[in-house]
Residue frames as a rotation matrix with the C-alpha (Angstrom) as fourth column:
UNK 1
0.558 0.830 0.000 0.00
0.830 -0.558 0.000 0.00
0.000 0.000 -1.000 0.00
UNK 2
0.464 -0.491 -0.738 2.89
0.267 -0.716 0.645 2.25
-0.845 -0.496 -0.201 0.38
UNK 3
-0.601 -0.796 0.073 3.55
0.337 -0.169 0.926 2.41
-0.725 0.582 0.369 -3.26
UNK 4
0.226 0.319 0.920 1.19
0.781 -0.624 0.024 5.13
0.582 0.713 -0.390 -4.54
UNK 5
0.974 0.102 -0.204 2.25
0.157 -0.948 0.276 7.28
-0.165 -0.301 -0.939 -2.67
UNK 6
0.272 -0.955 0.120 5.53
0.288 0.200 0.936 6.57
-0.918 -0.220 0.330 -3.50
UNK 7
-0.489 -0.189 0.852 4.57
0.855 0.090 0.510 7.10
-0.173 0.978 0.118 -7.36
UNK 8
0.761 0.555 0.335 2.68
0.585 -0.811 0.013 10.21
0.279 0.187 -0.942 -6.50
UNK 9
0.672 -0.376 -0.638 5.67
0.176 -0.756 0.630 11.48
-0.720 -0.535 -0.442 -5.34
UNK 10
-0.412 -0.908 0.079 7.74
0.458 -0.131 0.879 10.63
-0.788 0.399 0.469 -7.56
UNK 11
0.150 0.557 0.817 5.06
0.981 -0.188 -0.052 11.87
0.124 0.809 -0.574 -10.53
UNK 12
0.817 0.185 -0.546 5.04
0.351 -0.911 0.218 15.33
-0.457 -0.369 -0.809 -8.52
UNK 13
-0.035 -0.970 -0.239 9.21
-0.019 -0.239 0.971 15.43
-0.999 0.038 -0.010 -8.63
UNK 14
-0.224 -0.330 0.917 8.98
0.799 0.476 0.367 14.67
-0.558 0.815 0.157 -12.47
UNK 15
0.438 0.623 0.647 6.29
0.839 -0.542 -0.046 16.94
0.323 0.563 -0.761 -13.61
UNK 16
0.833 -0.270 -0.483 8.03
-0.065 -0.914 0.400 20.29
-0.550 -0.302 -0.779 -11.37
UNK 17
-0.192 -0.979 -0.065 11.43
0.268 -0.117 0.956 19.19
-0.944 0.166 0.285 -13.27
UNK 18
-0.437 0.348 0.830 9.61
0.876 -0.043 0.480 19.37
0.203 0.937 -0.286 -16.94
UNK 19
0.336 0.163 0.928 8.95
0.485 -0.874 -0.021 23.24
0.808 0.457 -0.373 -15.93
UNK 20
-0.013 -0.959 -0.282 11.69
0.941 -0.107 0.321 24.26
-0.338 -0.261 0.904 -15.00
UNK 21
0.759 0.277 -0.590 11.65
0.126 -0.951 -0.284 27.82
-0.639 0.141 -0.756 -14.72
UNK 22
0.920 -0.333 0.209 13.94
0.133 -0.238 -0.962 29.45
0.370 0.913 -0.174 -18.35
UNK 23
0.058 -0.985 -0.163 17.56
0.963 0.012 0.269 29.90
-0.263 -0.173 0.949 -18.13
UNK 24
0.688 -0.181 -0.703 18.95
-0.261 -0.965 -0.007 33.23
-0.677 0.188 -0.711 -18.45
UNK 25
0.673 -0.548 0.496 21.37
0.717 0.320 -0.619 33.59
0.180 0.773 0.608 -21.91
UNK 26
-0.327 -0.939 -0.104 24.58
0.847 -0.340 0.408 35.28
-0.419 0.045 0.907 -21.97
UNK 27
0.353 0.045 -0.934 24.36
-0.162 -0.981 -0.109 39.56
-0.921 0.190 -0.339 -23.42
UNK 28
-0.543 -0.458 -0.704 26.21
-0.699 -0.218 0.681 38.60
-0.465 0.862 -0.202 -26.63
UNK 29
-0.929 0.321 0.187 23.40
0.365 0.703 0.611 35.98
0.065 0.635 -0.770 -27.48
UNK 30
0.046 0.614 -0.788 20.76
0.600 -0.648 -0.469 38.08
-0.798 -0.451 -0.398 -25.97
UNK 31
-0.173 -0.288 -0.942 21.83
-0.342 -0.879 0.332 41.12
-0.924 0.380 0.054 -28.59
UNK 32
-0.980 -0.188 0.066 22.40
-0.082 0.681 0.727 37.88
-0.182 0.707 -0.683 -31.51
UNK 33
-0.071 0.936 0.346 18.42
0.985 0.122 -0.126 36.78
-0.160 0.332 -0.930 -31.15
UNK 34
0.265 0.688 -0.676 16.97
0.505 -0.696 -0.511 40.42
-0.822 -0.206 -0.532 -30.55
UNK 35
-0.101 -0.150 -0.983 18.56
-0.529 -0.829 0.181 42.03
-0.843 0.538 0.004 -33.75
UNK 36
-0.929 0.109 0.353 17.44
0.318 0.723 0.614 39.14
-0.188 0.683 -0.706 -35.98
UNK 37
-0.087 0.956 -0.281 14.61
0.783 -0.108 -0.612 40.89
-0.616 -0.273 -0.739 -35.72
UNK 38
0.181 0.103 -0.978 15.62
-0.152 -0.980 -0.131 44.01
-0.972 0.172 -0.162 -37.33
UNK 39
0.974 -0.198 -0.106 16.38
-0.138 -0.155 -0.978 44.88
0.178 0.968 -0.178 -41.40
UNK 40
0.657 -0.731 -0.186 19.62
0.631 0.667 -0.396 43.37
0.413 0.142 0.899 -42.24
UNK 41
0.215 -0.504 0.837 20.86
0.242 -0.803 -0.545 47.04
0.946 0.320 -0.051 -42.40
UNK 42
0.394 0.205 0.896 20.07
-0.578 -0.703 0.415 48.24
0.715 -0.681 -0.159 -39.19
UNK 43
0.799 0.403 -0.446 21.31
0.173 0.557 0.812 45.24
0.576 -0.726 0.375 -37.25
UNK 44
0.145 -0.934 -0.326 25.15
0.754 0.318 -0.575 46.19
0.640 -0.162 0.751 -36.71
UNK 45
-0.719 -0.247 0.650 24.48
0.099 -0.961 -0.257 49.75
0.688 -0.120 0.716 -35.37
UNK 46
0.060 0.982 0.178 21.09
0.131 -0.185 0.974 49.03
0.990 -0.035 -0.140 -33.55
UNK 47
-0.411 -0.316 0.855 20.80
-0.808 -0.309 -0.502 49.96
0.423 -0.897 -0.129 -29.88
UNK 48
-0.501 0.497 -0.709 20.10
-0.166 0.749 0.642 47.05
0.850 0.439 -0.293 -28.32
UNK 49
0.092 0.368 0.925 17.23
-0.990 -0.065 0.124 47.00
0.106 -0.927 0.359 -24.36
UNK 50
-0.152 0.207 -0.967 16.96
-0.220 0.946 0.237 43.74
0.964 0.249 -0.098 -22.74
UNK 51
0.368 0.148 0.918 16.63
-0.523 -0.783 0.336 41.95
0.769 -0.604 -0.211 -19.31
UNK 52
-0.526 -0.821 0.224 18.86
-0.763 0.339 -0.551 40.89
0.376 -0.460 -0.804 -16.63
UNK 53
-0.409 0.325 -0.852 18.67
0.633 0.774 -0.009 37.28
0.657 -0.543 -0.523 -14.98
UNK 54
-0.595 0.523 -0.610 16.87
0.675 -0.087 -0.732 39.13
-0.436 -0.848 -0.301 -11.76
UNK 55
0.083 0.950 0.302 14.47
0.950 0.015 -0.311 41.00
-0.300 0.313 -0.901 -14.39
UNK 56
-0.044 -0.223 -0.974 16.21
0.334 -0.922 0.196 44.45
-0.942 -0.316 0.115 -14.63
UNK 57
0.774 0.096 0.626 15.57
0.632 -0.080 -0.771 46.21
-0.024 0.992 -0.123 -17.95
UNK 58
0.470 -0.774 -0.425 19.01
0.054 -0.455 0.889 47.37
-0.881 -0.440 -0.172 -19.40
UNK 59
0.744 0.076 -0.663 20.56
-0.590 -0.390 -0.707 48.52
-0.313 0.917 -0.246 -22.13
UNK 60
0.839 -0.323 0.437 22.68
0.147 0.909 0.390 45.72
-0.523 -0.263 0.811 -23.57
UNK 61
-0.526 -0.661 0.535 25.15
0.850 -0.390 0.354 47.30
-0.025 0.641 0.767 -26.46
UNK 62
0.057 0.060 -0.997 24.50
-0.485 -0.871 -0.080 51.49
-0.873 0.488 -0.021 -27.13
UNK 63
0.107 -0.050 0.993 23.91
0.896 0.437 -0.074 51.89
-0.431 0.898 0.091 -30.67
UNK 64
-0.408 -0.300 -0.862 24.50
0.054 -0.951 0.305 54.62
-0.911 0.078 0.404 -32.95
UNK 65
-0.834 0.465 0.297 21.96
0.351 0.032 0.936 54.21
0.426 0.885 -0.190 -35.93
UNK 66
-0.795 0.575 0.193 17.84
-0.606 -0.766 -0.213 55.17
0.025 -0.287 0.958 -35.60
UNK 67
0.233 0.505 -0.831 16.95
-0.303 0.850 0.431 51.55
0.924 0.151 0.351 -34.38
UNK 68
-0.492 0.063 0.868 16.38
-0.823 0.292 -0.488 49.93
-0.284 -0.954 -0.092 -30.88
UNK 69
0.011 0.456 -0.890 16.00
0.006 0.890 0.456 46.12
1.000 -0.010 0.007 -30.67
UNK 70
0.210 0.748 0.630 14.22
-0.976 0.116 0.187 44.51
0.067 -0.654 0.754 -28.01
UNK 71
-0.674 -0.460 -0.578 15.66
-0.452 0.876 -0.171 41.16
0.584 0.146 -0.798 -26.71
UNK 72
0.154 0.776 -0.612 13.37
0.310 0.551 0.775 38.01
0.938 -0.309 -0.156 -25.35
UNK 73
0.018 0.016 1.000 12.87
-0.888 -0.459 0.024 38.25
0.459 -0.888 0.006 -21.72
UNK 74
-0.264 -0.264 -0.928 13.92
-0.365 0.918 -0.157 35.01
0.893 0.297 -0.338 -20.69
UNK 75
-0.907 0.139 0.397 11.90
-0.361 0.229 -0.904 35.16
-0.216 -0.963 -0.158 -17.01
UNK 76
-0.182 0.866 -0.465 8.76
-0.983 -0.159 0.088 34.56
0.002 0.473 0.881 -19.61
UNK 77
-0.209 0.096 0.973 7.59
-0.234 0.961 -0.145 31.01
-0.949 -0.258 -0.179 -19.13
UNK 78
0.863 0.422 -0.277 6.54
-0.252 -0.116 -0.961 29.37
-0.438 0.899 0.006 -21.96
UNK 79
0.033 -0.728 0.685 8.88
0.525 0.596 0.608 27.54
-0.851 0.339 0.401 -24.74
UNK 80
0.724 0.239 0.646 8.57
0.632 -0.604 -0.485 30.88
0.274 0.760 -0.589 -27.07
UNK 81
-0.270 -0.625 -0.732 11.30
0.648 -0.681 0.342 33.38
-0.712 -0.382 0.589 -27.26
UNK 82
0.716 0.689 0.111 10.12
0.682 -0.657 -0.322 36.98
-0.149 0.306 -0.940 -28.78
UNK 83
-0.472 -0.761 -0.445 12.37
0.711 -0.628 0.318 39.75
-0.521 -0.167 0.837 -30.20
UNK 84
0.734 0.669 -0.115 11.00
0.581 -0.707 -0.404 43.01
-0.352 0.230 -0.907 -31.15
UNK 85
-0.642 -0.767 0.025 12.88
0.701 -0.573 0.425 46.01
-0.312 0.290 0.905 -33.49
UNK 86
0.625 0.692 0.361 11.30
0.780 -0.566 -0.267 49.40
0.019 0.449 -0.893 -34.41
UNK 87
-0.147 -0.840 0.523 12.64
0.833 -0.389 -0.392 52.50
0.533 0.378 0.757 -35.21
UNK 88
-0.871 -0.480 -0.102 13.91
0.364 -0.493 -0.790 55.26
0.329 -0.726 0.604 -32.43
UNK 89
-0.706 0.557 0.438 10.80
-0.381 -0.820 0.427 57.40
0.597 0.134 0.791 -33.31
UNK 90
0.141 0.871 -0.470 8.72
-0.305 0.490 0.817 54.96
0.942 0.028 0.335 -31.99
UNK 91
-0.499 -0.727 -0.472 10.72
0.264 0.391 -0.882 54.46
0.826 -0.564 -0.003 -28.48
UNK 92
-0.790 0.298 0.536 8.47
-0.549 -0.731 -0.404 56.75
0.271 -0.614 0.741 -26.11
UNK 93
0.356 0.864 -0.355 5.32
-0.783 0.483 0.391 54.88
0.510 0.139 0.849 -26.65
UNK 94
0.127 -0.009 -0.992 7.16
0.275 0.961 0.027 50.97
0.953 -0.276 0.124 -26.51
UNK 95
-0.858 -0.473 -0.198 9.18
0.191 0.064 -0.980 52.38
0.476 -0.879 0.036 -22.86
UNK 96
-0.500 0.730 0.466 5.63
-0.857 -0.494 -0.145 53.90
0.124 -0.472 0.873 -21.76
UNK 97
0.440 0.530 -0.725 4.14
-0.496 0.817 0.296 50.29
0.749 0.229 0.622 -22.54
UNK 98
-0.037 -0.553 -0.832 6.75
0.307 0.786 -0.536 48.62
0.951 -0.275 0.141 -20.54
UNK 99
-0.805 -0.357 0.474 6.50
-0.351 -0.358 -0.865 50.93
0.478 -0.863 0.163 -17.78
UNK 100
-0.209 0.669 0.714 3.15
-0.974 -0.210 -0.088 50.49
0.091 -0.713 0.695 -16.79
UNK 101
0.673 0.461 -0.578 3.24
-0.343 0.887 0.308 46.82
0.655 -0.009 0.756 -17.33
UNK 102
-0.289 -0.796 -0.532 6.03
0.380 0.414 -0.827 46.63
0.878 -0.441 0.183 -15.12
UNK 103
-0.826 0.304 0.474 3.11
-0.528 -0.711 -0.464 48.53
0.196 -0.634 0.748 -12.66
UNK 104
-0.947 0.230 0.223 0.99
0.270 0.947 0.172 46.29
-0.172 0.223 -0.960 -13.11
UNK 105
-0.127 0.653 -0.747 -1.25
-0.398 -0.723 -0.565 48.48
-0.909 0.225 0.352 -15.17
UNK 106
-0.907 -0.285 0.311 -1.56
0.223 0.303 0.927 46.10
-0.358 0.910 -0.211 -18.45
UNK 107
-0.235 0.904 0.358 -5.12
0.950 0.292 -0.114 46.00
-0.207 0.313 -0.927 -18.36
UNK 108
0.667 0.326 -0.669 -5.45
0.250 -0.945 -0.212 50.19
-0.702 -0.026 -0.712 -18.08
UNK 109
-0.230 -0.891 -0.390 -2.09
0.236 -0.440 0.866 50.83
-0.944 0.107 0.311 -20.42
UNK 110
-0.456 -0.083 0.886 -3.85
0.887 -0.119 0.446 51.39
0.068 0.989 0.128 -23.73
UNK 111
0.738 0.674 0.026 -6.52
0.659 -0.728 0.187 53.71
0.145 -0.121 -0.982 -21.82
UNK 112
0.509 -0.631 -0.585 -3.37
0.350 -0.469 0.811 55.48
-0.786 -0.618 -0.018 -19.90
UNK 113
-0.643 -0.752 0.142 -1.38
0.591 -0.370 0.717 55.94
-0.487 0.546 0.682 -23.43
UNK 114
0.112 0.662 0.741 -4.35
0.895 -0.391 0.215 56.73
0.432 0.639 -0.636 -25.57
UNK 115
0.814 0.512 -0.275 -4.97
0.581 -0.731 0.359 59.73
-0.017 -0.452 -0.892 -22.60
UNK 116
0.159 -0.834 -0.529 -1.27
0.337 -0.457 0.823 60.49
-0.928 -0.309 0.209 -22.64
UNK 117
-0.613 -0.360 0.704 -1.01
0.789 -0.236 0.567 61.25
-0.038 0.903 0.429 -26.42
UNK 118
0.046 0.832 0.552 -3.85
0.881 -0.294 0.370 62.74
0.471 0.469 -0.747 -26.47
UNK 119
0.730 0.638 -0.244 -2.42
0.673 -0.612 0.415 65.24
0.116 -0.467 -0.876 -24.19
UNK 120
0.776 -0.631 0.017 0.73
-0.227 -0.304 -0.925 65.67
0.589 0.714 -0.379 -25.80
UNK 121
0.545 -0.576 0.609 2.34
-0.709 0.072 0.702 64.31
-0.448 -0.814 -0.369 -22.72
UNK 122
0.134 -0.359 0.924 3.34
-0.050 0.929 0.368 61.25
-0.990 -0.096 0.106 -24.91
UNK 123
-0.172 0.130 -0.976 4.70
-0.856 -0.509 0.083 61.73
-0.487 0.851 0.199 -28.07
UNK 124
-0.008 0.151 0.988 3.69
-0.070 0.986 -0.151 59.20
-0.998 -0.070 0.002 -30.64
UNK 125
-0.920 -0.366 -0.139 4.89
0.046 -0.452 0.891 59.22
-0.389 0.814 0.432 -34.28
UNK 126
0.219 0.923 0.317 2.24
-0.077 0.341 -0.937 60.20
-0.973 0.181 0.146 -36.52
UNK 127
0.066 0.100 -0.993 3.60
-0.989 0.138 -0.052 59.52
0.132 0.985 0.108 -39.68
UNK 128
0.889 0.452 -0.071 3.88
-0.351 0.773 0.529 55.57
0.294 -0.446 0.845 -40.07
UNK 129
-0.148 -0.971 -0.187 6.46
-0.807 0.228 -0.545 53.62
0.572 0.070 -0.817 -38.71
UNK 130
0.282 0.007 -0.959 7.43
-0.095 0.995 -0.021 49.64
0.955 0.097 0.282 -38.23
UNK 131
0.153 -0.255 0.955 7.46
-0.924 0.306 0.230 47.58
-0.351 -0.917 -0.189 -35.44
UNK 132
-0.192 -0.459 -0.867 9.75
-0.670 0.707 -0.226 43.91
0.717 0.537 -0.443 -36.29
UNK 133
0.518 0.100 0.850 8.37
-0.794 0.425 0.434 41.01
-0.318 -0.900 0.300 -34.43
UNK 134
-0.295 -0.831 -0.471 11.44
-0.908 0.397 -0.132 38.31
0.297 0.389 -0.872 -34.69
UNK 135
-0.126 0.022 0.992 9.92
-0.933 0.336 -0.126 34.74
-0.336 -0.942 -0.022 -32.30
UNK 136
0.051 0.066 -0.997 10.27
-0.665 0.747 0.015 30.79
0.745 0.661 0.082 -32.23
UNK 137
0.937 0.212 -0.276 10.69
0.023 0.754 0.657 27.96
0.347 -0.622 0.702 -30.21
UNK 138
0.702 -0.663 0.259 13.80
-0.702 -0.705 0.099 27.81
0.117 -0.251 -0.961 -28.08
UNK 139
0.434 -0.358 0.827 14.75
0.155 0.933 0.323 24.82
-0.887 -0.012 0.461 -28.45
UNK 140
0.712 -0.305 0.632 15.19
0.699 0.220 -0.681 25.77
0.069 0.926 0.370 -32.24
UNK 141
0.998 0.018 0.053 18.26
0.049 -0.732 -0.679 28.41
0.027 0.681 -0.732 -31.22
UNK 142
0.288 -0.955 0.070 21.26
0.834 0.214 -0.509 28.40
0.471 0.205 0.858 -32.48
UNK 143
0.776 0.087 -0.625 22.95
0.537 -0.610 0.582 30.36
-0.330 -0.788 -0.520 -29.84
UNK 144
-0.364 -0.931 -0.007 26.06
0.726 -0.288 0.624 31.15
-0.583 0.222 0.781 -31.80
UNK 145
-0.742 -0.351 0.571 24.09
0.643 -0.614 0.457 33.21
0.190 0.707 0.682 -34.31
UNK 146
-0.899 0.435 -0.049 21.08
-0.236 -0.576 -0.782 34.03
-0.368 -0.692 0.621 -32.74
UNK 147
-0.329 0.824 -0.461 18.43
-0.577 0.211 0.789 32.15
0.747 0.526 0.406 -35.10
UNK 148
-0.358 0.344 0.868 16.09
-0.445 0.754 -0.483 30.35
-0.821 -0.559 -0.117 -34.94
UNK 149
-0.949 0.210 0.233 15.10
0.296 0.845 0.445 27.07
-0.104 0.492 -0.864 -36.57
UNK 150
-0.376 0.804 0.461 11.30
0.606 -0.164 0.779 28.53
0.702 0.572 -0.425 -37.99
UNK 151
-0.660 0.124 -0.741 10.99
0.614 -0.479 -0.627 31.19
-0.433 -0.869 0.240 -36.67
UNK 152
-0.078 0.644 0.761 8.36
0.994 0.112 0.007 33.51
-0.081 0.757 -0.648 -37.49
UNK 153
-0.989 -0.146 0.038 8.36
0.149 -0.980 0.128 37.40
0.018 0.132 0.991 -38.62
UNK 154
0.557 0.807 -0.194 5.06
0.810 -0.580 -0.087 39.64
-0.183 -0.109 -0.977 -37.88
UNK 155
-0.733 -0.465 0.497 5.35
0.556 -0.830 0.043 43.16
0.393 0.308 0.866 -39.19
UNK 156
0.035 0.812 -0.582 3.25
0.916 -0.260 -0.306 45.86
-0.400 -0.523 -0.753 -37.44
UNK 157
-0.392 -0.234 0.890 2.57
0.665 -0.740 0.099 49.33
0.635 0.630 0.446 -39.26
UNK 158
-0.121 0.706 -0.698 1.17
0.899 -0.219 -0.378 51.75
-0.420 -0.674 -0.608 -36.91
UNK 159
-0.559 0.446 0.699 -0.75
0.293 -0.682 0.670 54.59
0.776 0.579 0.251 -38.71
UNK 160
-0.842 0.483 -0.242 -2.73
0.089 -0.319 -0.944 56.77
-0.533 -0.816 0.226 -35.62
UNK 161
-0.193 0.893 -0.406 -6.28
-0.288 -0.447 -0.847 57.03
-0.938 -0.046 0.344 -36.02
UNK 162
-0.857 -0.272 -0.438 -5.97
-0.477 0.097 0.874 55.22
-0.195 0.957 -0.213 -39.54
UNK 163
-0.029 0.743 0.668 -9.19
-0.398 0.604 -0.690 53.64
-0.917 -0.286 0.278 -40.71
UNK 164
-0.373 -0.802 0.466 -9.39
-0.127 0.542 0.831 51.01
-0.919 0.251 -0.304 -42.76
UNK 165
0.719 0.659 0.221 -11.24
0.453 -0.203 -0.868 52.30
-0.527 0.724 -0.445 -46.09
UNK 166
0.921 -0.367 -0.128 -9.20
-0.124 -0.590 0.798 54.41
-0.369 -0.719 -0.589 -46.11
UNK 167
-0.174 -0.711 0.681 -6.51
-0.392 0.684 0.615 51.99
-0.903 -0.160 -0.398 -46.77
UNK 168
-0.168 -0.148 -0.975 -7.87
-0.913 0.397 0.097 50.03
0.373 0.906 -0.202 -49.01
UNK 169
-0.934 -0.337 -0.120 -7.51
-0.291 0.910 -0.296 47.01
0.209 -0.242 -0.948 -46.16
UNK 170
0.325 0.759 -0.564 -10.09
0.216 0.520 0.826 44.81
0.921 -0.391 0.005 -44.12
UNK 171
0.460 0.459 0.760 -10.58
-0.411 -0.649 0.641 45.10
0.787 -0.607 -0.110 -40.48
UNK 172
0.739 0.375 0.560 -10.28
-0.533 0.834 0.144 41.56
-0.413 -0.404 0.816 -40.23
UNK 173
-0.260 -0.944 0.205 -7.81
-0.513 0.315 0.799 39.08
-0.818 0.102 -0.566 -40.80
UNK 174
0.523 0.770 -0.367 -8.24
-0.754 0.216 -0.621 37.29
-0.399 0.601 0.693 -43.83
UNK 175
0.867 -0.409 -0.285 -5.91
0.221 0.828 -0.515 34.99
0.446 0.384 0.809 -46.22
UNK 176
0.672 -0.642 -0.369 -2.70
0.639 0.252 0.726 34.23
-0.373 -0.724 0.580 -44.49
UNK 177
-0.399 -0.846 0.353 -0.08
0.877 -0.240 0.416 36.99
-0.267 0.476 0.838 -45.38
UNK 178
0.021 0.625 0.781 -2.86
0.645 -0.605 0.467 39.18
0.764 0.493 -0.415 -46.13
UNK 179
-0.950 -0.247 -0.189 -2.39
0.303 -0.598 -0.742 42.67
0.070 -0.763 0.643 -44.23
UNK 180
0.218 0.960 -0.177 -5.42
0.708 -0.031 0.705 44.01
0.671 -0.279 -0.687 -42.54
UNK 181
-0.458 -0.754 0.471 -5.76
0.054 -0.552 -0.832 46.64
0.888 -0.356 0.293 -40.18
UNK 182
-0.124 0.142 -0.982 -6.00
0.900 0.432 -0.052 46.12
0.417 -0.891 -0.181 -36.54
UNK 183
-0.383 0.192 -0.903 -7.50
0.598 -0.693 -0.401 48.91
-0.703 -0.694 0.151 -33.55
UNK 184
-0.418 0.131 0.899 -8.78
0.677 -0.615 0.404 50.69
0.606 0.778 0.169 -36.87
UNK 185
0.522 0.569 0.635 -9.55
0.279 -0.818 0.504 54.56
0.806 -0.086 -0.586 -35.70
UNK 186
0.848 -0.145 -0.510 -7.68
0.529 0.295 0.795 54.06
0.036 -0.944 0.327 -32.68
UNK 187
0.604 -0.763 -0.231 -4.22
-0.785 -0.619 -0.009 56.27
-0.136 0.187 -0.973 -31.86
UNK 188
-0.207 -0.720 0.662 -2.73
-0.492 0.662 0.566 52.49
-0.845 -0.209 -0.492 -31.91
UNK 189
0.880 0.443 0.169 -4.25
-0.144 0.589 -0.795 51.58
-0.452 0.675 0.583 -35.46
UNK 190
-0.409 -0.913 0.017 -1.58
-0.613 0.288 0.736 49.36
-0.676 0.290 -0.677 -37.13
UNK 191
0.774 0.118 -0.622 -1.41
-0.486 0.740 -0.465 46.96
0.405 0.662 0.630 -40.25
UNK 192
0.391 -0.236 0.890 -0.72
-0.430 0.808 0.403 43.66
-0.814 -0.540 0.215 -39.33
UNK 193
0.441 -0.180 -0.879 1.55
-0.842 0.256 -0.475 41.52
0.311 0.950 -0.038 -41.56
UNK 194
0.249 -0.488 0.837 2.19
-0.479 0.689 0.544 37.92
-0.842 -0.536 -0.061 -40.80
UNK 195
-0.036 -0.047 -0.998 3.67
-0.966 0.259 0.022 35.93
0.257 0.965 -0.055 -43.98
């Protein structure tokens, strides 16, 4: 009788090792994944933000071009790693995003930016401009260069207040690859592009 509980322990001890909280990655593979995100061009010069093994956001390499990558956050559970690139103009807005989610304001942070633009406290480009979304399984990276093994690319256009007539687009997603535009009317309206 003393051997289910013996297999319930040991089931417990298995299942807590099979999620296993992420490893933290070295700054020079950090910097590798998160500019795979950007345009080829932009990746040697690109400033690059990430965060430390105890969660600290920090700047990981200074750049000197008019690009800022965005490395995975590797305290993120979950067998996805995410890398993000957009260009400088667009910096106020992402760091405002990060702040209040790092308040734990995620659910209020579109209401909180929307009110901040809108009062010029927050500047937000209004011509358009790109947000790179770089992300794959981690298992599939090659840490020397910073791929990944299929990874996938999302492109985000953000156009304030853009509606989608307008455009030309749909509202709505439609055939794969097909852009559409997302928050339509919204200071966050953006065309979506997933190939």
């Amino acid at each position: 009788m003393k051997t289910f509980p013996l297999f319930a322990l040991l089931m417990l001890w298995l299942s807590a090792g099979a999620r296993q909280t992420p490893q933290a990655l070295p700054a020079d593979v950090l910097i590798k994944i998160a500019v795979m995100a950007a345009p080829e061009e932009k990746r040697a010069d690109a400033t690059v933000y990430g965060y430390s093994a105890t969660g600290e956001f920090v700047t990981l390499r200074e750049g000197n071009n008019d690009f800022i990558c965005l490395a995975p956050d590797m305290r993120q559970d979950g067998s996805t790693l995410q890398a993000f690139a957009y260009p400088k103009s667009l910096d106020p807005f992402m760091a405002r995003g990060r702040e209040l989610t790092a308040e734990g304001k995620r659910t209020e942070r579109d209401s909180i930016r929307e009110a901040e633009i809108r009062s010029g406290k927050l500047q937000m480009p209004q011509a358009p401009s790109t947000l790179y979304a770089y992300s794959g399984d981690r298992t599939n990276l090659d840490p020397n260069t910073g791929e990944i093994r299929d990874a996938k690319r999302r492109y985000v256009v953000y156009i304030p207040y853009a509606r989608a007539a307008d455009l030309g687009l749909s509202n709505k997603p439609a055939a794969p690859g097909m852009p559409w535009l997302m928050d339509e009317g919204t200071y966050k309206a953006h065309i979506m592009i997933t190939p």
